[in-house]
N, C-alpha and C positions, 0 to 999 in steps of 0.2 A: 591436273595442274601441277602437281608435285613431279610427278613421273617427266613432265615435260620442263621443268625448273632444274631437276634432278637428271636430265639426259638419260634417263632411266628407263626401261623394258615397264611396262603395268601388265603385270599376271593377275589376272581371276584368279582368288582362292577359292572358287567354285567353280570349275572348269565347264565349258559350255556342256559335255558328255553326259555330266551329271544332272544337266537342271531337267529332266522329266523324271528323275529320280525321286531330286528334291521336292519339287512337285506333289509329287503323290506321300513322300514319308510325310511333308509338310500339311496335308490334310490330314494325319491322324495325330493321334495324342499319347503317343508314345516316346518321351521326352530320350531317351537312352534308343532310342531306332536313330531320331533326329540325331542327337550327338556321335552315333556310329557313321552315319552318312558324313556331314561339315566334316569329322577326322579323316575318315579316307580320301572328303575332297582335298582336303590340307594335304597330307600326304602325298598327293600326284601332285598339287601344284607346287609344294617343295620339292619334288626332284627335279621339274623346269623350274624351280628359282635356282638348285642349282646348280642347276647346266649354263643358266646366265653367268654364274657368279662365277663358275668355273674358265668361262671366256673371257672372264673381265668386263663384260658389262653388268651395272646395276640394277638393282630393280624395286618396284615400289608396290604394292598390295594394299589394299584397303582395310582387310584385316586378317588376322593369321591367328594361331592356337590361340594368344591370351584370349581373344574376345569366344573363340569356341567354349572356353574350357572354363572361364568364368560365365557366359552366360547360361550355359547348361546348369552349372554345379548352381546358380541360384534357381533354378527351373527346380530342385531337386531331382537331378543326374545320380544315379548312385555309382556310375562304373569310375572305379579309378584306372587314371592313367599317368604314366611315366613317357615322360618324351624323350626320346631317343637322342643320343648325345652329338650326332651327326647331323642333325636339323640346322639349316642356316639360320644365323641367328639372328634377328631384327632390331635394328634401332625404332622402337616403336612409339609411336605420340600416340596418348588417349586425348582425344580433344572432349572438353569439358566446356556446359555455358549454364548458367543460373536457369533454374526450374521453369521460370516462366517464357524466358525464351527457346527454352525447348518444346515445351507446350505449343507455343505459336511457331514454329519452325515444323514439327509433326502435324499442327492442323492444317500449312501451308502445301505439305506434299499432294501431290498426284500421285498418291499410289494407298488403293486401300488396306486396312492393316486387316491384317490376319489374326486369327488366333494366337498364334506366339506374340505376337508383337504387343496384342492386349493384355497377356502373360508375361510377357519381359517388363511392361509399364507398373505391373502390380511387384517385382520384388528389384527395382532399380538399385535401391541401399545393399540390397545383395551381392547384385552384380559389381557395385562401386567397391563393396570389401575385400572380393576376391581379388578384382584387378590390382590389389594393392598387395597380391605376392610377386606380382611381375612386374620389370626394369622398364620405367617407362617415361619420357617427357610430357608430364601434363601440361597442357596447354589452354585456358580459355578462349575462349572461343565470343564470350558473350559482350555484343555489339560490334564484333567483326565481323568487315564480309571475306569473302573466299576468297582476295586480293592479301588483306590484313593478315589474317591466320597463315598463307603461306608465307610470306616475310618470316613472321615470327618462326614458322620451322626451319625457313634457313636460316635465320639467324642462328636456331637452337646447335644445330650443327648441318655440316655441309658437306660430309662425306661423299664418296660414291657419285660425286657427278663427272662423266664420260659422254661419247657423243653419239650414242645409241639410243635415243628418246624415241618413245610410241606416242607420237601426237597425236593418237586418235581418241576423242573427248569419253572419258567414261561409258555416256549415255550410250554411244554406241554398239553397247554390246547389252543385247536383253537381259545377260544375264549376271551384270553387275547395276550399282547404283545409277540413278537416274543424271543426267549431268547437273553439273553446277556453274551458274551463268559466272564469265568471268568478270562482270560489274555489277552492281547491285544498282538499282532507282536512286539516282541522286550520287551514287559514287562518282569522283570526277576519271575520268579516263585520261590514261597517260598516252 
């Protein structure tokens, strides 16, 4: 929705190449294999962010190093890294909603959790301290649908929109997030 608000290019920060990769690191428990994997995928899919950005078109990601590098480092990741001063740099929103409607938003998905994900739920407070070394527009999120939250981002700011939009829905790529209906039950349609 963003990407398409934003007239913007949507890059996977997991590029499709990768996901039988992911796959398999993702079955083991070796939390620093995981975090070398998401960086390299970061890495390729930074050089196609920017080759966009190089043409003048925008682009919109789901998520980029903060979320790799804070949710490893609460995983207990011990590899330090230094990012490289040539990485484009993101205007990024951490969207945020009160405990209990994240609880019902996670029991609500089609999509079973994995080991990390029942790992990421045990050190959250973790992952919330770290993100709070990176530049970011917090947003709540809580009792908004997926119409409401984007408003509030463009409101937040509005850079970057050009006439290069990837209208094609999230969901449609296996190997990014599942899509997100653009009404919710009971929301009025414009």
């Amino acid at each position: 929705m963003l990407a398409a608000a934003r007239q913007a290019v949507l890059v996977p920060t997991v590029p499709a190449r990768y996901q039988p990769l992911r796959r398999a690191v993702d079955e083991r428990t070796n939390v620093e294999a995981r975090m070398c994997l998401y960086l390299s995928a970061l890495f390729t899919a930074a050089e196609e962010i920017q080759h966009h950005l190089d043409a003048g078109v925008p682009v919109v990601v789901e998520s980029y190093f903060a979320r790799c590098l804070a949710s490893h480092q609460a995983m207990d990741a011990r590899l330090g890294v230094t990012l490289p001063s040539w990485l484009p740099t993101p205007v990024t929103y951490h969207l945020v909603c009160s405990d209990d409607e994240r609880q019902r938003r996670l029991a609500g998905r089609n999509k079973p959790a994995s080991r990390w994900d029942a790992l990421m739920e045990t050190v959250t407070d973790q992952v919330t301290d770290a993100y709070a070394s990176f530049p970011m527009h917090r947003i709540d999120t809580t009792g908004r649908n997926p119409d409401e939250v984007l408003r509030v981002i463009m409101d937040t700011d509005t850079e970057g929109a050009l006439s290069h939009a990837d209208r094609e829905p999230v969901g449609e790529h296996p190997h990014l997030l599942p899509p997100v209906p653009r009404h919710t039950a009971g929301a009025r349609r414009r």
